[in-house]
N, C-alpha and C positions, 0 to 999 in steps of 0.2 A: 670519879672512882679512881683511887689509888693503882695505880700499874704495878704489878707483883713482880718482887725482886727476885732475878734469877742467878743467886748470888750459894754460894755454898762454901761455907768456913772461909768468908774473904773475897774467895774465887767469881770472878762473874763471869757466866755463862751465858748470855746474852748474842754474845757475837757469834757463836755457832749456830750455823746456819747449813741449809740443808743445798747442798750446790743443782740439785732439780728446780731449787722455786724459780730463780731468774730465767731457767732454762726455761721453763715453760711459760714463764710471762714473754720471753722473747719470742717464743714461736706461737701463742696464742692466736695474737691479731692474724697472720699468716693463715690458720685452719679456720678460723672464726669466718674468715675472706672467701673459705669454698663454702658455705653454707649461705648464700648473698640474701637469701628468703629467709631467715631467722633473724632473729630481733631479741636477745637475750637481754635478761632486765638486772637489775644490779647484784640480785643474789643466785640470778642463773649462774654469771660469771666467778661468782666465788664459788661456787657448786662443782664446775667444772675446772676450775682452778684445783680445788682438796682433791678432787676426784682423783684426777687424772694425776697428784704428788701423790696419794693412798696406793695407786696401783704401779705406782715403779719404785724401785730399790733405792731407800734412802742413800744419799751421798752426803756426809756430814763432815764439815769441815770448819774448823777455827782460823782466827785472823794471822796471817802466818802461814799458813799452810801450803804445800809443797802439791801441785795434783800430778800425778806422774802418770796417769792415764785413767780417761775418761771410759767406766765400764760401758753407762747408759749413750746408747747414741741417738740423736738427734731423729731418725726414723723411727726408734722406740715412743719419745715423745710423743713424735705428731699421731704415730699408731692410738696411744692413748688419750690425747686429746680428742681424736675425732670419735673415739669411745666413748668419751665424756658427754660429750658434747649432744651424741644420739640418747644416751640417754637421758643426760637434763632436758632437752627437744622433748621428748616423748611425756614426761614426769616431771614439767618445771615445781618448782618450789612453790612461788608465789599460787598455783592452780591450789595445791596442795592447805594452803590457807585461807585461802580464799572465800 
């Protein structure tokens, strides 16, 4: 399957990128680690990855970009992670197919 071009009169738009995803791939492992009885399965973990970017304030930023202060802070994150988390726990995916 063709990968879709994010291209606009020229312009590619590709490299903007939302500056919460790395955030919370970084702190994931970290909350994932107070839950040591849970075993998330491949699309638990994307689950709670969209989740937990859906419910905080996008931060969007191009290559280049200047950040002159970080609204979202790092407690917000993991607040939301472990929101995530309770509820794909509670409602995984795969159950739901199954």
């Amino acid at each position: 399957m063709a990968h879709p071009k994010y291209e606009i009169n020229g312009v590619p738009l590709d490299q903007i990128r939302n500056r919460n995803e790395l955030r919370v791939i970084k702190l994931m492992p970290k909350v994932l680690a107070e839950h040591s009885d849970y075993r998330p399965d491949y699309l638990d973990i994307q689950d709670i990855y969209a989740l937990t970017l859906n419910n905080l304030p996008p931060r969007y930023v191009q290559q280049g970009s200047i950040v002159m202060r970080e609204p979202v802070k790092d407690d917000e994150i993991i607040r939301e992670l472990r929101e995530a988390i309770r509820k794909v726990e509670l409602c995984p995916t795969a159950r739901e197919h199954g």
